[in-house]
C-alpha positions in Angstrom: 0.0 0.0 0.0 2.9 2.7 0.9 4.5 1.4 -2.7 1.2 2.0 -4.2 0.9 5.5 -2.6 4.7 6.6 -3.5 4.1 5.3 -7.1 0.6 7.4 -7.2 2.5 10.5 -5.2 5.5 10.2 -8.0 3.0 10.2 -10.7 1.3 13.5 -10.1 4.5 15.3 -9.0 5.6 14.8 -12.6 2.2 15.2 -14.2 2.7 18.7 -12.5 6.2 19.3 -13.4 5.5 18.6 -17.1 2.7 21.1 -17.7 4.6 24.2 -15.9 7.2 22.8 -18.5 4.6 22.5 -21.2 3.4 26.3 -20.2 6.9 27.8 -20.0 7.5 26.6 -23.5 4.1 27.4 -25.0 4.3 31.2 -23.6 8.0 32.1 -22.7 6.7 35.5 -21.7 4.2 34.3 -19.1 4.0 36.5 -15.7 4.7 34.7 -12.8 1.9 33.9 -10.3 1.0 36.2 -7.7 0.7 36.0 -3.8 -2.5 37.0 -3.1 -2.8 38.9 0.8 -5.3 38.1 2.7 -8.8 39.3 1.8 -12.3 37.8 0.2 -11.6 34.7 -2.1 -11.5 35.8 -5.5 -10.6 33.4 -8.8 -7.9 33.5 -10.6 -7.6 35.2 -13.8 -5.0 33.8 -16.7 -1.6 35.0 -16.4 -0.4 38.2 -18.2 2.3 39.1 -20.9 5.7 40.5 -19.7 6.7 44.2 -20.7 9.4 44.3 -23.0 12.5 44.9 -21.3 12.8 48.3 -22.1 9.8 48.9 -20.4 10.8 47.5 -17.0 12.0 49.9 -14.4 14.5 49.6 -11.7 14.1 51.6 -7.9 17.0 54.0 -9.7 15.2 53.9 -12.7 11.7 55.0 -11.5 13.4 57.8 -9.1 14.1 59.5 -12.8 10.2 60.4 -12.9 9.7 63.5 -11.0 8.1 66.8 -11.1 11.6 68.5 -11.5 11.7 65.8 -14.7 8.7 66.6 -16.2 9.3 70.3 -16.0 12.4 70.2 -17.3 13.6 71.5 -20.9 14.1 68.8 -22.5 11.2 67.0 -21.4 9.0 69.8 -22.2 10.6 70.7 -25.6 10.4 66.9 -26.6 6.5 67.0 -25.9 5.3 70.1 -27.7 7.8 69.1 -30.4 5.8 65.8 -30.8 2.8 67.9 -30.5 3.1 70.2 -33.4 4.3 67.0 -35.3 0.8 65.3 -34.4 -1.1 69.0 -35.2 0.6 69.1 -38.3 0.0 65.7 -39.7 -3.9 65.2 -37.7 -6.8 66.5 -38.0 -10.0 68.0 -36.0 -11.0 64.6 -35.1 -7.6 63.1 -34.2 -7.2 66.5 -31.9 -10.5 65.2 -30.0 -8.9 62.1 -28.5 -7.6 62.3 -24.6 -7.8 59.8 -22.1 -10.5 60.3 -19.3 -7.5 60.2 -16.9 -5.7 63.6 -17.8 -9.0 65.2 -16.2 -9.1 65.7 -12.5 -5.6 64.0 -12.1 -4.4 65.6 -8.3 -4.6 61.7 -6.9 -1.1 60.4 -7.7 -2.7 58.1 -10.1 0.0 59.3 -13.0 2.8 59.0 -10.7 2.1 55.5 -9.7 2.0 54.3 -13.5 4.8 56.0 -14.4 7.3 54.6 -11.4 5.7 51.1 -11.6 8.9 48.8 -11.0 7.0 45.9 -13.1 6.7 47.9 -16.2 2.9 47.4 -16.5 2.6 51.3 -15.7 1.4 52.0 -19.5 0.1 48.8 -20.5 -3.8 48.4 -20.8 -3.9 46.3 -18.4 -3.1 48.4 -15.5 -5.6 50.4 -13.7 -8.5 47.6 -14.7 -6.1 45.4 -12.1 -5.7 47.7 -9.8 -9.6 49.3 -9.6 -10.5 45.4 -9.7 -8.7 44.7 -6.4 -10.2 48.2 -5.0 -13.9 47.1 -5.6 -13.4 43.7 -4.8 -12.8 44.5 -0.9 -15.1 47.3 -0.6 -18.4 46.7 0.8 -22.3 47.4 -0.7 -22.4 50.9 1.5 -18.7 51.8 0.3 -19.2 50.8 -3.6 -22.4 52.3 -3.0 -21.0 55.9 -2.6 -18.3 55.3 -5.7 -21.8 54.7 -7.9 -23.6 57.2 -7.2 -20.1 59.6 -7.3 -20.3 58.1 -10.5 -23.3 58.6 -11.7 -23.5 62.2 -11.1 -20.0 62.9 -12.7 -20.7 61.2 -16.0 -22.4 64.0 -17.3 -19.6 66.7 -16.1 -17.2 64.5 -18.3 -19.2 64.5 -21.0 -19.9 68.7 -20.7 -15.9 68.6 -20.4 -15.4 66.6 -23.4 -17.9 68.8 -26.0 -16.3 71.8 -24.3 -13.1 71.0 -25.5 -14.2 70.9 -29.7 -14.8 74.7 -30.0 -11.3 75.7 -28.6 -10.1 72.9 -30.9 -11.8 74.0 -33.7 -10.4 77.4 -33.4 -6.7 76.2 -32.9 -6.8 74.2 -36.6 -8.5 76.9 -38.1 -5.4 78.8 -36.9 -3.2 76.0 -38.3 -5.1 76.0 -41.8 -5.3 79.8 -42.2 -8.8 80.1 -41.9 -9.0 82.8 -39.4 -11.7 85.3 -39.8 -11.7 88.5 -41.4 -9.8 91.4 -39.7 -8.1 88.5 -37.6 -4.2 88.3 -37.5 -4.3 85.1 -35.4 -5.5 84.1 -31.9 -6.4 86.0 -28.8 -4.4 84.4 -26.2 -6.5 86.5 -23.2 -9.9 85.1 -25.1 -8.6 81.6 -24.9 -7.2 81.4 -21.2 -10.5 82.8 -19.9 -12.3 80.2 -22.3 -10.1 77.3 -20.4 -10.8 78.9 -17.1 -14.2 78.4 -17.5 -13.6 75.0 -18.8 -11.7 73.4 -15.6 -14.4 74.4 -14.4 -15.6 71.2 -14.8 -11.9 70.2 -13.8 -12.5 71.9 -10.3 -16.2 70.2 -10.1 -14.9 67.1 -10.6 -11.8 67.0 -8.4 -13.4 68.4 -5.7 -16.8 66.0 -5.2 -14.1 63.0 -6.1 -12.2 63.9 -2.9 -15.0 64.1 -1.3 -16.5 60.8 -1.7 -13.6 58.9 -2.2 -12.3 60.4 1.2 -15.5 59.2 2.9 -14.5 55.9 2.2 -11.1 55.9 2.7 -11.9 56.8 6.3 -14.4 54.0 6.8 -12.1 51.3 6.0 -12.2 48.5 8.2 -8.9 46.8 9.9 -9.2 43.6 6.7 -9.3 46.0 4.2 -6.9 48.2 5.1 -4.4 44.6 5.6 -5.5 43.7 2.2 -4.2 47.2 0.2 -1.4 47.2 2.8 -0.1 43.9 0.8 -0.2 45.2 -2.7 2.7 48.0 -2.9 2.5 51.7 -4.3 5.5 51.2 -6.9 5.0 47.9 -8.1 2.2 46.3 -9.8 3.5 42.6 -9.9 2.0 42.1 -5.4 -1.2 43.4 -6.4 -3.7 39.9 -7.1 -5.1 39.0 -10.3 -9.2 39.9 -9.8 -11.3 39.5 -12.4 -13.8 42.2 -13.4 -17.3 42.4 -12.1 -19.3 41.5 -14.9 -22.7 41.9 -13.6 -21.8 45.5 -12.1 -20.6 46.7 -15.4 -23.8 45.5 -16.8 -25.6 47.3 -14.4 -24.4 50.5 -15.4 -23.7 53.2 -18.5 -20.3 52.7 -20.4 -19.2 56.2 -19.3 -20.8 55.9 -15.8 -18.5 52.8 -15.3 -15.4 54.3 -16.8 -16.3 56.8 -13.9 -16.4 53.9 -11.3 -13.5 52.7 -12.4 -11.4 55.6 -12.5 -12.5 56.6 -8.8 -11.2 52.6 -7.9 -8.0 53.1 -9.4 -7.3 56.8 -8.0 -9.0 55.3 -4.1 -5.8 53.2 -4.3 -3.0 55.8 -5.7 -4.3 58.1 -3.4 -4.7 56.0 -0.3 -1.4 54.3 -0.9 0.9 57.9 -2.1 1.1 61.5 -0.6 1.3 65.0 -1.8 4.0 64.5 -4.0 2.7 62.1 -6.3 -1.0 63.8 -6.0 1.3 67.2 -7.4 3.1 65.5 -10.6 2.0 65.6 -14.0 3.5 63.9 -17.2 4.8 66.3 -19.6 2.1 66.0 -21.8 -0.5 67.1 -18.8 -0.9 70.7 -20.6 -2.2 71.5 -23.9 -3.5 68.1 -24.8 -5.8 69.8 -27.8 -3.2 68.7 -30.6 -4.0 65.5 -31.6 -0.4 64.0 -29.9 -2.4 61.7 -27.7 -4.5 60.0 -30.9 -0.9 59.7 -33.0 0.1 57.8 -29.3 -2.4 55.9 -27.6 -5.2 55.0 -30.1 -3.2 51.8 -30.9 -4.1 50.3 -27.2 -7.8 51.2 -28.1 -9.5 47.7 -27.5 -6.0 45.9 -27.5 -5.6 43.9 -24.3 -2.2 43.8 -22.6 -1.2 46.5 -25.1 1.9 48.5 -23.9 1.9 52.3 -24.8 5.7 53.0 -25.3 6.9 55.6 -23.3 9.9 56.2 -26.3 7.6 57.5 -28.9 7.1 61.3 -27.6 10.5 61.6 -27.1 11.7 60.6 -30.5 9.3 61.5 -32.4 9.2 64.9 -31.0 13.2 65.4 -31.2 12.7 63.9 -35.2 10.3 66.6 -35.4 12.7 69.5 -34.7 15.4 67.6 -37.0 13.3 68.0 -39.6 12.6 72.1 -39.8 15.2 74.6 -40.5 16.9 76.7 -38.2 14.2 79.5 -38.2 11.0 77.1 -38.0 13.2 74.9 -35.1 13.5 78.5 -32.8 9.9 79.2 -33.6 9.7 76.0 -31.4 12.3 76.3 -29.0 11.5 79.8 -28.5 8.3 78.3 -26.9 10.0 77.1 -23.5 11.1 80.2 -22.0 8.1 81.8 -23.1 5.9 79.2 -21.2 8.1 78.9 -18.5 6.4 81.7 -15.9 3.0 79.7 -16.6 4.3 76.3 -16.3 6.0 76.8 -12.8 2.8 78.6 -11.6 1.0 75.5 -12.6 2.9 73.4 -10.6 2.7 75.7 -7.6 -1.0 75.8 -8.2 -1.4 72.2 -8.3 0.1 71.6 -4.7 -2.0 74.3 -3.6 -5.2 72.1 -4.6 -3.7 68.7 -4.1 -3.0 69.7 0.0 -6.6 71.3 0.3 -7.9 68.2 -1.2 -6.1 65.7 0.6 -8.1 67.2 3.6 -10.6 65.3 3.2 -9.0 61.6 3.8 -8.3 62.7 7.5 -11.9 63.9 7.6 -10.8 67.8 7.6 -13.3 69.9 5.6 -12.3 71.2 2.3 -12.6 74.8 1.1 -14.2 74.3 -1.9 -14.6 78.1 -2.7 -10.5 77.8 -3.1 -10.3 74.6 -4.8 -12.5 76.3 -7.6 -10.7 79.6 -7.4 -7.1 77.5 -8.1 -8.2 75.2 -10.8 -10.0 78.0 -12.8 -6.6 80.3 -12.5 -4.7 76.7 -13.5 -6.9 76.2 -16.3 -6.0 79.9 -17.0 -2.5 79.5 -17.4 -3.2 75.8 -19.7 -4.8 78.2 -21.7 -2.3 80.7 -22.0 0.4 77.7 -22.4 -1.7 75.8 -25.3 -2.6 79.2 -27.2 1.7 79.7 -27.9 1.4 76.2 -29.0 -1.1 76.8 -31.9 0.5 80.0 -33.0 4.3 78.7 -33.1 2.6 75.4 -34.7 0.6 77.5 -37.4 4.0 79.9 -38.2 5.8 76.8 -39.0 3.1 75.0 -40.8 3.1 77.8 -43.1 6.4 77.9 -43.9 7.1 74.2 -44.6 8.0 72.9 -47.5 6.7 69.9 -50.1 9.6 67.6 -48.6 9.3 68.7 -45.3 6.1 68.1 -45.0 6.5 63.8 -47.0 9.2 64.1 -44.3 7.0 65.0 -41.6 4.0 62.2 -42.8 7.2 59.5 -42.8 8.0 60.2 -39.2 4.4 60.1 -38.2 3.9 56.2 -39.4 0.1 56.4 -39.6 -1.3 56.5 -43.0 -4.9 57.0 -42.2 -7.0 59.6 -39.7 -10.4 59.3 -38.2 -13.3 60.8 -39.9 -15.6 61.3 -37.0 -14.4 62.3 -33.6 -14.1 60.8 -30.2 -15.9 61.6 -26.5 -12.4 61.0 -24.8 -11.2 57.5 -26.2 -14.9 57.0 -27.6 -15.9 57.4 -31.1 -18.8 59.9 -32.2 -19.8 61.9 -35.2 -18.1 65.4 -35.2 -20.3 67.3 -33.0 -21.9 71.0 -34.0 -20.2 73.8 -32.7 -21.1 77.2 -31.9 -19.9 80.5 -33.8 -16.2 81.4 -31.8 -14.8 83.9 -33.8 -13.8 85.8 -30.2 -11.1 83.0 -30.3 -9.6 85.7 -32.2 -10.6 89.0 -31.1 -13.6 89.4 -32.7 -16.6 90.1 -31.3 -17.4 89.6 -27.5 -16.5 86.2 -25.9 -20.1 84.8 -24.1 -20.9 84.4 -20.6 -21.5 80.7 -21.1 -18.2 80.4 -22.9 -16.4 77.0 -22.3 -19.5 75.7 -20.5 -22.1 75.3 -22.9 -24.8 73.2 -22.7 -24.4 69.6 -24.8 -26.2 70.0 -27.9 -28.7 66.9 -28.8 -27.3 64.2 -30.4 -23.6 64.7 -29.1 -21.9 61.6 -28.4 -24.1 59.6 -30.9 -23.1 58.4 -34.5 -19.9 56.9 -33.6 -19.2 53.2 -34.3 -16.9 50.9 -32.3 -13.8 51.9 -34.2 -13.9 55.0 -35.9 -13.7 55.2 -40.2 -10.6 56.3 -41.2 -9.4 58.2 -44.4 -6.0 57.5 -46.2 -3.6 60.4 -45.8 -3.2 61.8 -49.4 
């Protein structure tokens, strides 16, 4: 009987032994399995790809991502460089595309995927893992409050997105000449105060997220706060494998649970970072009306496990400059001690309103009245920031030449460009816009400016991939 057991035992040790041989040869770039922490039994879901190797980070490595980084020249020349290359080569409806996440984005999320030591910072993957962990502890009460946060806020994104297209529009019809009679080019005072009243929506939404999201953080029970103490700020390979919620997805809007699962993902960064991370941005934080985040991210658009490459602004922005002359480069370079005063206010402002909002996870009242007073004087200076942009892209756009420009379409790779536009990352028809000639100093800018009312129909008309036209 012991033979027979030993024999039996034997057996199944190498049954075992051959498939994680059999698996190791089939997918050589397999993730190791986790350790889960302690918490509510959750299944399993398949193991995912390994970053390229590029893409991984060491401590030293990740300690390179920093405010001082992000601010500095050659970070910042790099990005508008790669901006004017994507305004140049795009169109309206490539301008339209921005991830949810640059909105409201004073909870550290950024950081965290930027300084994750297992490289999944930028692949698809990543805040769907770490939102699924969040939700999968909280309680009915807790998830309750994220909901109906939720809920509410879907709306203010959308109001967000649609007012975006008019102070698009206005910046290609810069590029493309067609400014309007009397007009030498924009007002940049006309288009700060237009983006002041735009974060407003930036302000609304930061400062009922907080909010909630503090209410919760404060009601966490001694379980939950062992489970997220297991799953580490900087490194994505201790947080557990949770599948998604299928039947709360289902019982809610698309938008409403891209909401939900923002707010999941930015419970944790927040919880788990500080004032620092809540502070930093990513280069590319300001001026994002240029079409650089479409020539960047669309690939990872319903791709799972895709990993955005962190390389591409970088080169492509500093193949950009190679490709201009001397005179259209300065136009260019010009551009970062002119934005300098505004960028370093920006940064000031945004520790301002990440310390009043971090009030609220020690239960401290926020004042809300300052909150809105510091992201409208921040959108302000955006504005101020993005309207250089346009006019520095426009002067060298008209004074390109036939090979620049082949040169320029070579280095952007992408032969083809939406013909609709997209609600954030979703598609939609191109949306109808309102007469904005005071863009450019003509006529008197409207009260409701940067705040108008969605018109009916926006966000309809759009298809699960967007049609694209070939570049002629």
């Amino acid at each position: 009987m012991r033979d027979l057991k030993a024999r039996t035992f034997l057996a199944l040790a190498l049954l075992a032994i051959g498939a994680v041989l059999f698996a190791i040869a089939c997918h050589p770039t397999a993730c190791l399995a986790e350790t889960s922490a302690e918490a509510p039994p959750a299944p399993k879901e398949p193991a995912k790809p390994q970053p390229a190797a590029g893409d991984r980070k060491t401590g030293q490595e990740a300690e390179k991502y920093s405010l001082s980084q992000a601010m500095s020249d050659k970070a910042q020349l790099n990005t508008i460089a790669f901006s004017g290359l994507a305004f140049i080569t795009g169109n309206a409806g490539a301008d339209s595309f921005m991830p949810p996440g640059k909105v409201a984005d004073f909870f550290g999320f950024q950081y965290m995927r930027d300084i994750d030591i297992a490289g999944y910072g930028h692949n698809t993957t990543f805040l769907s893992k770490v939102a699924n962990n969040v939700l999968h502890i909280l309680d009915e009460e807790q998830i309750g409050k994220l909901i109906g946060l939720a809920r509410t806020q879907a709306p203010l994104y959308t109001r967000f997105a649609y007012n975006r297209f008019p102070l698009m529009d206005a910046f290609r019809r810069r590029l493309e000449g067609r400014v309007p009679s009397g007009a030498d080019g924009l007002e940049p005072e006309a288009v700060a105060e237009y983006v002041r009243n735009l974060y407003y929506f930036d302000a609304e939404l930061s400062y009922n997220r907080a909010v909630v999201v503090g209410e919760v953080i404060r009601s966490f029970t001694d379980e939950q706060e062992s489970y997220l103490s297991k799953m580490a700020f900087d490194d994505s390979s201790t947080w557990p494998q949770v599948p998604e919620d299928g039947a709360l997805k289902q019982s809610m809007g698309q938008a409403e649970f891209v909401a939900l699962m923002t707010y999941a993902s930015e419970l944790f960064s927040w919880y788990k970072g500080g004032l620092d991370p809540d502070v930093y941005f990513c280069p590319e934080r300001h001026g994002t009306y240029f079409g650089g985040f479409y020539m960047k991210d669309l690939p990872a658009m319903n791709n799972p496990d895709y990993f955005i490459s962190t390389s591409t602004t970088g080169d492509s922005g500093e193949g950009f400059l190679d490709i201009l002359d001397a005179k259209q480069k300065l136009m260019i370079t010009k551009l970062i001690d002119l934005q300098r005063p505004y960028l370093e206010e920006a940064a000031l402002i945004r520790r301002q309103v990440s310390a009043e909002l971090r009030n609220a996870v020690s239960g401290q009242g926020i004042d809300k009245q300052k909150v809105y007073e510091l992201v409208g004087r921040y959108g302000w200076l955006d504005g101020m920031m993005s309207a250089l942009y346009a006019e520095a892209f426009a002067a060298v756009n008209g004074t390109l030449t036939d090979g620049q420009r082949k040169e320029l379409l070579e280095l952007r790779g992408d032969g083809t460009l939406p013909e609709g536009a997209f609600l954030f990352s979703n598609p939609i028809a191109m949306p109808v816009l309102p007469s904005a000639d005071y863009f450019f100093g003509i006529g008197e800018v409207p009260e409701e400016a940067g705040r108008y009312q969605i018109p009916e129909g926006f966000g309809l008309g759009g298809e699960r991939q967007p049609k694209n036209q070939v570049r002629k």
